[in-house]
Structures are given as C-alpha cells and as structure tokens.
C-alpha positions in Angstrom: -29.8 -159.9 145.0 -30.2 -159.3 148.4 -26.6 -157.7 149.0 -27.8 -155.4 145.8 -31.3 -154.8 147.7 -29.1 -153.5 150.9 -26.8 -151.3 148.6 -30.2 -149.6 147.6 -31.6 -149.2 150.8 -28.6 -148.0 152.2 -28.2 -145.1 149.8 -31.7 -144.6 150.2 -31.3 -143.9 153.7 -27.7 -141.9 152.7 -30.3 -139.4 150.3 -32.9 -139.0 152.9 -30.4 -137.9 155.6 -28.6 -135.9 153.3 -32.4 -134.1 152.4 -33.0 -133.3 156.0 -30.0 -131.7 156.3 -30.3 -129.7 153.5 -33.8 -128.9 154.5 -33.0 -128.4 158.2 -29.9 -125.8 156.7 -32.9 -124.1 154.9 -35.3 -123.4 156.9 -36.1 -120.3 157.9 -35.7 -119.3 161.7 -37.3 -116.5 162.9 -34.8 -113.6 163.6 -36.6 -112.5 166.7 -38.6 -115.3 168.3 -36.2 -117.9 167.3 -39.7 -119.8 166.2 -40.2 -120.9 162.5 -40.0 -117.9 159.9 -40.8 -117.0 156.5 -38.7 -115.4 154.3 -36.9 -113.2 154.9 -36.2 -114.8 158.3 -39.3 -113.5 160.2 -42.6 -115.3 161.2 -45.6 -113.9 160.4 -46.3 -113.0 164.4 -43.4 -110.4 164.7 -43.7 -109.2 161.4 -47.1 -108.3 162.1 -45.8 -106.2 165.2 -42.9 -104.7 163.6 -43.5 -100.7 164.0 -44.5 -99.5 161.0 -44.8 -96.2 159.7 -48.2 -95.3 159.0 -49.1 -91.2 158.0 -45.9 -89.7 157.0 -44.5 -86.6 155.3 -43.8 -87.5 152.0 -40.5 -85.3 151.9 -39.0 -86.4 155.3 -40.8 -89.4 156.1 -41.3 -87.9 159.8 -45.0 -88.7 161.4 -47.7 -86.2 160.4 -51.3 -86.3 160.5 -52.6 -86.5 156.9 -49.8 -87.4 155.4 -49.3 -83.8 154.1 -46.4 -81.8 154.2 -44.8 -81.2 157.9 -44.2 -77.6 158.6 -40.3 -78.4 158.9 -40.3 -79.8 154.9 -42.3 -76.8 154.5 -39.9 -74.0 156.2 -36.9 -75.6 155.0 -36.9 -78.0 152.5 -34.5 -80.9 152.3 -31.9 -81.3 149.5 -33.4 -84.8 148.9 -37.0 -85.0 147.1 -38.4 -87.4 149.3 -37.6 -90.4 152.2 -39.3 -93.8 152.7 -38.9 -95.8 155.7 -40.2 -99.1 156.1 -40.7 -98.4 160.1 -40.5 -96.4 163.0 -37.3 -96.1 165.2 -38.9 -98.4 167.5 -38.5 -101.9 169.5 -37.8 -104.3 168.0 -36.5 -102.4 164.9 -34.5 -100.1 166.8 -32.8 -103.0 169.0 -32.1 -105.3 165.3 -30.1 -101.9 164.2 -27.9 -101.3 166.9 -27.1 -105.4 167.0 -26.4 -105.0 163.6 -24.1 -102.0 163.5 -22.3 -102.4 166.8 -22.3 -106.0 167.2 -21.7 -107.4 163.5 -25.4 -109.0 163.1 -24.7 -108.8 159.6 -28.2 -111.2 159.4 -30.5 -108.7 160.5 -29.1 -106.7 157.9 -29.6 -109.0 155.4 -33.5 -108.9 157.1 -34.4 -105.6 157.4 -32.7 -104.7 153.8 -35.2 -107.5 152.3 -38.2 -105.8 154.1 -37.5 -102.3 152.8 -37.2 -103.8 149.5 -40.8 -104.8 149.9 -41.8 -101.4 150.8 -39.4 -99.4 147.8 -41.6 -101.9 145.3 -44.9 -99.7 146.0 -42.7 -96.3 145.5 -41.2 -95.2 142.1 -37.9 -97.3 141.3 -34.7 -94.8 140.8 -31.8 -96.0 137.9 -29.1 -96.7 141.2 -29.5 -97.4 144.9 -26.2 -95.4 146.6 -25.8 -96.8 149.9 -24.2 -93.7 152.8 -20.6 -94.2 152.3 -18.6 -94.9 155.5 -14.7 -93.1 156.0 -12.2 -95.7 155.5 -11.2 -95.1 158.9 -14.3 -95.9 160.6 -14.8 -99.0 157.9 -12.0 -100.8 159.2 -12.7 -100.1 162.3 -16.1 -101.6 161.8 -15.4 -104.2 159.4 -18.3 -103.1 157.0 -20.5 -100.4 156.0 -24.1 -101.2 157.8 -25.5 -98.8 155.0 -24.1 -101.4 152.1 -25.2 -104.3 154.2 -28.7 -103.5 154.1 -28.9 -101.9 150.6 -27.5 -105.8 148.8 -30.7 -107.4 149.6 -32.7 -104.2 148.3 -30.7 -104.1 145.1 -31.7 -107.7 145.0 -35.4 -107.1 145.7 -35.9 -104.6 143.6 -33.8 -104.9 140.7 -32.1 -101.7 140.7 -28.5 -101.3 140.4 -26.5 -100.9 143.5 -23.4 -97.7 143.1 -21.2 -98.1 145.4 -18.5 -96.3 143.6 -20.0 -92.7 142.6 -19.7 -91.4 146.3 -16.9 -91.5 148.8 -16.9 -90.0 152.2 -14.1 -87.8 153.0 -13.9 -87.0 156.3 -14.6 -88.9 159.1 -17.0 -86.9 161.1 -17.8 -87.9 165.3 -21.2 -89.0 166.5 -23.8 -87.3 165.2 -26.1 -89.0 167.5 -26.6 -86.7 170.6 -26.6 -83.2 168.5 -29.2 -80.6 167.1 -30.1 -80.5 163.6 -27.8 -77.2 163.2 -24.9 -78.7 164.6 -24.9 -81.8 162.6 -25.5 -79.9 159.2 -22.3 -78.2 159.9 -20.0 -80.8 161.0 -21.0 -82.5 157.7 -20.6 -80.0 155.4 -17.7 -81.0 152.8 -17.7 -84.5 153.9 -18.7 -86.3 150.9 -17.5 -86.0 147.2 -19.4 -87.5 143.9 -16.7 -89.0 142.2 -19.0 -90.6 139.8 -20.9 -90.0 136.9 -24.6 -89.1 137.7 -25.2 -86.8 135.4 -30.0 -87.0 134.9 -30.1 -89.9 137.1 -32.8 -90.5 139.8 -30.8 -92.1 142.8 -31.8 -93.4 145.9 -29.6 -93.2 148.9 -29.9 -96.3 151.0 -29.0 -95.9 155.4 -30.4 -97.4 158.5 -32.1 -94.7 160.2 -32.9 -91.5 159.2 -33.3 -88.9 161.9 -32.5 -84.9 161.3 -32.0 -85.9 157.7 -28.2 -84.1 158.2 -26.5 -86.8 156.7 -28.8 -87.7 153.7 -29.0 -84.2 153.0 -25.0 -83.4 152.7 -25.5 -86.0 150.2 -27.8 -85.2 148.6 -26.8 -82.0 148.0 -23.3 -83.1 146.3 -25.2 -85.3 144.4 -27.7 -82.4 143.1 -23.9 -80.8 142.8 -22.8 -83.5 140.1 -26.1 -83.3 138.2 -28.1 -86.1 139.9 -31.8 -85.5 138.4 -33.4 -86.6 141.4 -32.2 -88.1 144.6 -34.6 -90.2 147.2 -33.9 -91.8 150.4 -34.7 -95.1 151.6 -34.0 -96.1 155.6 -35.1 -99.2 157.5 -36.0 -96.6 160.0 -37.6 -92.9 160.6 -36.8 -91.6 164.2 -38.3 -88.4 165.4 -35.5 -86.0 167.4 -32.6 -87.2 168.5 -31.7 -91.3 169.3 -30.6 -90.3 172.7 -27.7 -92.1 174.4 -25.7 -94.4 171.9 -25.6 -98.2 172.5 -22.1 -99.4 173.2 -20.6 -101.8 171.8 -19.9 -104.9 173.1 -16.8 -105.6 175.6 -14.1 -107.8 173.9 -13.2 -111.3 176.0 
C-alpha cells in the first residue's frame, strides 16, 4: 500500500501545482501599477483616479457646466444624436491610448473597451455597435483597427451586436490630429460609404477619442444617408481642442 499511498500523494502534489499555475495565469494584474487588479485588469486605486468625465454636453460629450447644451451643439449641431465617453483625454487615459494605438498594447484595449461598457450600461442600448472603420492601407500598416479593438469587449459587455461590415472607409485621409475643426470636416468628406443595411436602426459608433467630432460626424452623416434611425457615439475618451503634437511611434531594433 505504501507505493499506492506515494502514487496519491504525488498526483496530489501534480494537481496542486497545476492549480497555482492556473491561478497564477489568472490573476489579474493591474494595467497601470503592475499591483494586483480586478477585472478588467485594474485595481481599485487607479481606477478610482482614472479622469473621468463629470458635467457634459449630452450631444458632444465636451465639458459644460450643468450639463446642458454647449453653445457649439447649439450653433451647429452634430450629425450624431449624442456622445458618451467614459473619461477625459487625460493621464493615464490619454498615455493607455497612444500605447495602444502606436505601440500594439492590444491589452489596454481590451481594458478601456470593458470600462466603457460599464459606462454604455447606464445609457440607452442601440441594435449595433459600428466601430470607425480604418483604410485598408493604414490597417495593414497598423496591424489592427484600435477602434475594433476596443469595441469587442463592449459588444461583450453589453450585449449588443458588433457590425463591422455595414461601413467601410474609403479613402485614407492624413492626420487629423494637429488641424481646426473646418479643415478636418473637409478632408473627410466622402471618405466613408454604408455598404450595409441600416435601414430604422439606432447604431452606435465605437472610437478611442473623440475630439472636433469630424470623424464621427462624416459617419454619421452616411449613416443618416442609408437610413440609420439614430446614430450615438461611444469613445473611451472626450478631448477638448486639439491633441497637440502626435506621439511617435516606437523606433524598430
């Protein structure tokens, strides 16, 4: 019996090791801090300190005392019917962005998509999440679409379907990052096409930062084009102006 007895306590030992590793592969690791995290890979600390946004328009999301309508939303109305972002352009949020689209952090993606679906849950759910469509060009330059990287966990959030087929970019437009409103409104007009049917359905468009609104608008509009009943936009981020000078991406070995 006692070879039997060593069989068991050897494969007891085999199961516990194999549990801590499983466990170890589990556990959740705080994005920013590196110290133990919650789901979705962020301790309660630095989620706490995340910047969020606060008194917002409800059309353009942009800061607003009140909460009311800004004058902008007011003067000129945006072909979307409303934004939500989950936080302001802002450390660390505004670093966890540019890792993920210019350095391939496809994690903090997976992060910040999971935290805006928290926030969408409290908002009116649309029939299809659309996530900005990249050119082909820049996609394979990039390797993925930052836009559809962050909308996967929202889909999965918040139960909506996630459309990546019913809009396709079709020119490949330069930064947008250091122009004015007026300039980046006409550099994207014509630049998408609805190629699906969205004929009476409430869509939301799904991006990492919204600033002038340009690109969501262009969108939009198409989208209004095609018959979309109403059309929403959802953004990790709200930045107020322009982003100023454009991270670079990192130098290949």
């Amino acid at each position: 019996m006692a070879p039997l007895r060593g069989c068991q306590q050897g494969r007891a030992v085999i199961v516990d090791k194999c549990s801590k590793f499983v466990q170890s592969m589990c556990q959740s690791v705080c994005q920013l801090c590196g110290g133990d995290g919650l789901s979705p890979d962020i301790c309660g600390g630095c989620l706490r300190d995340l910047p969020r946004a606060r008194a917002v328009c409800p059309r353009c999301a942009a800061s607003v005392p009140g909460a009311v309508l800004c004058g902008e939303c007011q003067r000129r109305p945006p072909a979307f019917d409303s934004a939500l972002a989950a936080f302001r352009y802002a450390f660390p949020v505004d670093r966890l962005l540019q890792r993920l689209k210019y350095e391939g952090r496809l994690e903090h993606g997976r992060m910040l998509g999971l935290l805006l679906g928290r926030a969408a849950r409290h908002h009116p759910l649309p029939e299809a999440l659309i996530p900005v469509p990249l050119h082909v060009t820049r996609w394979r330059e990039r390797g993925f679409n930052q836009a559809l990287e962050i909308a996967r966990p929202v889909a999965r959030m918040t139960g909506v379907r996630l459309d990546t087929r019913s809009c396709r970019r079709l020119r490949a437009t330069p930064p947008l990052w250091s122009l004015e409103p007026a300039s980046r409104r006409r550099l994207l007009g014509g630049a998408f096409t609805v190629t699906g049917d969205v004929t009476g359905l409430h869509v939301a468009l799904v991006d990492d930062v919204l600033t002038s609104g340009a690109t969501a608008g262009a969108l939009a509009s198409e989208l209004k084009r095609a018959g979309a009943a109403r059309v929403d936009v959802w953004t990790v981020a709200r930045a107020e102006g322009r982003l100023g000078r454009r991270p670079q991406a990192p130098a290949k070995p």
